[in-house]
N, C-alpha and C positions, 0 to 999 in steps of 0.2 A: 751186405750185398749178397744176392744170391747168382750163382750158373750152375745152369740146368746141367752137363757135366761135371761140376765137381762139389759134390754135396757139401761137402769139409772147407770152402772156399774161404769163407770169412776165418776158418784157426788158419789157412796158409797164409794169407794177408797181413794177420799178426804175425807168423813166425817169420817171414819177410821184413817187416819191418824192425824185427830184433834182429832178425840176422843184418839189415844195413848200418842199423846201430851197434855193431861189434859184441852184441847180448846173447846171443844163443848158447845158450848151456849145451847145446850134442851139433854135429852136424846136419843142414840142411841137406836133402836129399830127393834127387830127381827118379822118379822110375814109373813105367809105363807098361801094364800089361791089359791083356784083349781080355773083357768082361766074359763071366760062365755063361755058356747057353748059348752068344750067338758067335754069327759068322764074323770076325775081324775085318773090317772094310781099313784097306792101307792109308795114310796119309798121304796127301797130293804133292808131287812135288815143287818146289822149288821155282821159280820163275818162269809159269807157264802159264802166268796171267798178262804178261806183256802182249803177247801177238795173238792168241786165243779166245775163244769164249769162253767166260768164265763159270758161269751156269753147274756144268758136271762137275767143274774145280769146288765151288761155294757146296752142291751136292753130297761129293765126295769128301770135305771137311771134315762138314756133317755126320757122313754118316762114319765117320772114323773118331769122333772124339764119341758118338754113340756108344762104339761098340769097345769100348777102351779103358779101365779104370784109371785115373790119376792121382799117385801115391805122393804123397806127404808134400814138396814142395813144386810137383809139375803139375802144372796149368794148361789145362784144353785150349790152343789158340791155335792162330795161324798169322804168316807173315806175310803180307801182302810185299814183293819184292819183285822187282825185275830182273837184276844184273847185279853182280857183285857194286858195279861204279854204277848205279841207280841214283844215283847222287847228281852224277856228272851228266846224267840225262835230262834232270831238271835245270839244269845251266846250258840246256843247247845242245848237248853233245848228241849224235845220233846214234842208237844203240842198232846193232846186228843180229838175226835173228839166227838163233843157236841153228834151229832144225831139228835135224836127226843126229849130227853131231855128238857134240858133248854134253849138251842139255842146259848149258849156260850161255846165256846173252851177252853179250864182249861189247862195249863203248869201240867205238869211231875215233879217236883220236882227228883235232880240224885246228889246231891252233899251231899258225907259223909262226907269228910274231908276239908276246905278250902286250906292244903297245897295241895292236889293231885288233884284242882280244874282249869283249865281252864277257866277261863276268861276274854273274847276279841268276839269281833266282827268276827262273821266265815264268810264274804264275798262269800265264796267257799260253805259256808251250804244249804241243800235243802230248809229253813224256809225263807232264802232271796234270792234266786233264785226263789221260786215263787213269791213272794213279787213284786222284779223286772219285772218279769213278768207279774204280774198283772197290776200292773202300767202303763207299756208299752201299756198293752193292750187296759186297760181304755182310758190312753190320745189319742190312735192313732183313735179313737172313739168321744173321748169330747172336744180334746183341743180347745178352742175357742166357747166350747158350755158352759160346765159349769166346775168346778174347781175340779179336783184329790186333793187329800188330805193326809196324811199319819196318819200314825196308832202315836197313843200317846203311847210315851215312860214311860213305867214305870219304874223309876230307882230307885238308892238310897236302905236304906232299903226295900221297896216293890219289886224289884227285887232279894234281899238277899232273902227275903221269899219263892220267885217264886221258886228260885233254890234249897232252902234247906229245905223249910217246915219253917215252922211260929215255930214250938214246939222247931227243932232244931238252929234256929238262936236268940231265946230268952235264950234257954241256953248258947250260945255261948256269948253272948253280956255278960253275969257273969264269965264266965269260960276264956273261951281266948279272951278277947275285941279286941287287936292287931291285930289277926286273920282277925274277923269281920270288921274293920279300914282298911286293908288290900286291903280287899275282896271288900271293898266301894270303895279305891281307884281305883280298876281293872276296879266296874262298870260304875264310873263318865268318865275315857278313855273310853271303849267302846261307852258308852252314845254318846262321841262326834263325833267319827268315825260314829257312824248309821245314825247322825244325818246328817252329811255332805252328807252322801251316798244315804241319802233319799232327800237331799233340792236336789242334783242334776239330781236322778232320779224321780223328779217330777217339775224339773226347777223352785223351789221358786223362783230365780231372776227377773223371768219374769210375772208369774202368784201368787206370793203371797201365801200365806197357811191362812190355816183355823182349828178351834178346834172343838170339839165335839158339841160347844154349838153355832154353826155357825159362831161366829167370828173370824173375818179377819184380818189381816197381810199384808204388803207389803214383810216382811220379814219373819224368823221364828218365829211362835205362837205354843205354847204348854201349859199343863195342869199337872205341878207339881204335886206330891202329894205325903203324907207315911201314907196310912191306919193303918201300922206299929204303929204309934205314939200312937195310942188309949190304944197299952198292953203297954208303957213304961211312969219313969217319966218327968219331966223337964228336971231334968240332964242328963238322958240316951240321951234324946233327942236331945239337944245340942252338945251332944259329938259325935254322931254316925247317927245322924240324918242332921242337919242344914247343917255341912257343905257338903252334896253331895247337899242340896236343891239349896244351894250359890251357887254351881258350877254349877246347870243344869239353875238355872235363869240366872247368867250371859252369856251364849249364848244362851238366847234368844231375841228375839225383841220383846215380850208382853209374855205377862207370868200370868195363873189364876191359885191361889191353890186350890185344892179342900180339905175343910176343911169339913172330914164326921165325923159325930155325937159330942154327947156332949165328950163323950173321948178324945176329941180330940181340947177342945177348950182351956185348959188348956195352950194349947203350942203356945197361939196367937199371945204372946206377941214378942215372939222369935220369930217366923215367919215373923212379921210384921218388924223385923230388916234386912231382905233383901231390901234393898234402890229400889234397880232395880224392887222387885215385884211388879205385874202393880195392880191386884185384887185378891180377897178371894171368890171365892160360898162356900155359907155355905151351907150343908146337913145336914138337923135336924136328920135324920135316920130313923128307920121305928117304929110307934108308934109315934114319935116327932112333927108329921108335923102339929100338928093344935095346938102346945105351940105358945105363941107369944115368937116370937126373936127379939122384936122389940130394946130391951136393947144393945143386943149382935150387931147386925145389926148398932149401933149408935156407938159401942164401935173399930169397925173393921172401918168405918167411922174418928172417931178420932185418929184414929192409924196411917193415911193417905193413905189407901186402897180400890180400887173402889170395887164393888159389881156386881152381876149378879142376876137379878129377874128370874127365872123361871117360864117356863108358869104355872109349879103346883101353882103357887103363884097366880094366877087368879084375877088378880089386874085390877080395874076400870081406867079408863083413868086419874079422878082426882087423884086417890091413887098416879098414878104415880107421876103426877107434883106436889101434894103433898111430897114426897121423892125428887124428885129432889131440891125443893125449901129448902126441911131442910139439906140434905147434902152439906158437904163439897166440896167431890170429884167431879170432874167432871166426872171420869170415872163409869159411872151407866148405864147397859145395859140391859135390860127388854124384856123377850117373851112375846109378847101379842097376844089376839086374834084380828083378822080383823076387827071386829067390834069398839075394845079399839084403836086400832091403827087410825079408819079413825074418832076418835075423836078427838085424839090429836091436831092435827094443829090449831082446832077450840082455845085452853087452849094457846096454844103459844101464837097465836095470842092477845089473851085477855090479856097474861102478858108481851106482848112485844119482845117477841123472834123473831127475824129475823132469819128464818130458810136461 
């Protein structure tokens, strides 16, 4: 398969595919620099396809994955997304339009009761008829240039909260647990109906998907997660928690959790018992980021779980092949800058790596 953006397309597909098979001989590696000779046109942000015309946005894509080369495992796409809870808006929820704000689109919270609560995939609703539309729009624009993408599903408890407010579903979790077990079972069905609804209107069979943090898929890729986890304990956790996690990794084809803050590492162990889970990004949180995790990082490591470096992590070319050589996993995927990147090959080289 060819895109007009990234010439090398069909070697990243394959080294994609060894890297989800646990195969890669070096580390996979994301980096992004503005092509010689022209002007850099920036990437569009974020969920300003929801209330918008989309046109400049699909334009501006464009002409940013133009002027852009795409080194070794990142892929020219774009993420058609409204709101973080984008999920919870195809189930009814009414989403808030950012503004001038913060730039993020916030869910409505509308659920009093779990028994008088609707829960299912509204196909017919206006939050996936634009969706739909967007899409359309995008591909009939990119297909074959660079890759449409879909919004990541936040399910599970994180979508309980979307819908009923975080204050109300913590007391519910004491009060009526069934309820709330209920209400998970509703979201983990919708979960898979969206899911289907979006691989086919954005043809994953043929173009593959992509997550937030640029990595690719032949198949469905997504980005688990339960903020939720942080107010609850172990036990909540396991009981009201894991199993929607179980159900949304098992239809996927790569699968990263996002494991934010220390609140939240408690519940590592348990998480780390989804067989199918491919990685773990750890988010230290705000305030956290200059702790060394180097303990915890070794411990998610030993668990049998790959990793994701972050460009915030501003790692030297050796740091890398340093980490790669003491890990386990093979699966370890690192944003670098273009600079660290057109090192690398040099360190392979040296240690023998046949790229």
């Amino acid at each position: 398969m060819e895109l007009e953006f990234k010439p090398d397309f069909e070697l990243a597909r394959r080294r994609w595919a060894q890297f989800w098979r646990g195969e890669a001989a070096r580390p996979l590696l994301w980096s992004v620099r503005p092509r010689l000779g022209v002007e850099p046109v920036p990437k569009p942000a974020c969920y300003v396809c929801a209330f918008h015309d989309i046109e400049p946005v699909i334009e501006q894509a464009i002409g940013w994955a133009a002027t852009h080369e795409f080194l070794d495992g990142a892929i020219p796409s774009y993420q058609v997304t409204f709101a973080p809870d984008h999920f919870a808006a195809l189930l009814g929820a009414e989403l808030r339009n950012a503004e001038a704000s913060s730039g993020t689109n916030w869910i409505q919270p509308f659920v009093e009761d779990w028994d008088d609560a609707e829960i299912r995939f509204q196909p017919e609703g206006k939050w996936w008829q634009r969706t739909a539309e967007v899409i359309a729009r995008f591909r009939e624009r990119c297909d074959g240039r660079l890759i449409i993408y879909g919004t990541h599903l936040q399910g599970g408890l994180d979508c309980l909260v979307a819908l009923r407010g975080a204050q109300g579903v913590l007391s519910d979790l004491l009060d009526v647990p069934e309820k709330v077990l209920a209400a998970a079972g509703r979201v983990d069905q919708a979960l898979g109906d969206v899911r289907a609804a979006l691989a086919e209107a954005l043809d994953v069979g043929t173009y593959g998907s992509l997550n937030r943090f640029g990595m690719y898929s032949r198949g469905v890729i997504d980005v688990p997660q339960c903020d939720a986890s942080c107010m609850i304990s172990t036990e909540m956790f396991e009981r009201f928690a894991l199993p929607s996690l179980a159900h949304e990794v098992g239809g996927l084809d790569a699968s990263i959790y996002h494991l934010d803050g220390p609140g939240a590492v408690r519940h590592l162990r348990a998480l780390c018992t989804l067989e199918k889970l491919d990685m773990i990004q750890w988010v230290p949180g705000a305030g956290q980021e200059r702790k060394d995790w180097s303990d915890l990082r070794r411990r998610i490591d030993e668990l049998g779980k790959g990793q994701i470096y972050q460009s915030s992590s501003d790692l030297s070319a050796s740091q890398v092949q340093t980490i790669w050589e003491s890990f386990t996993s093979r699966k370890l995927y690192f944003q670098v800058r273009p600079d660290v990147y057109d090192q690398l090959p040099k360190l392979w080289h040296d240690a023998g790596v046949m790229d």
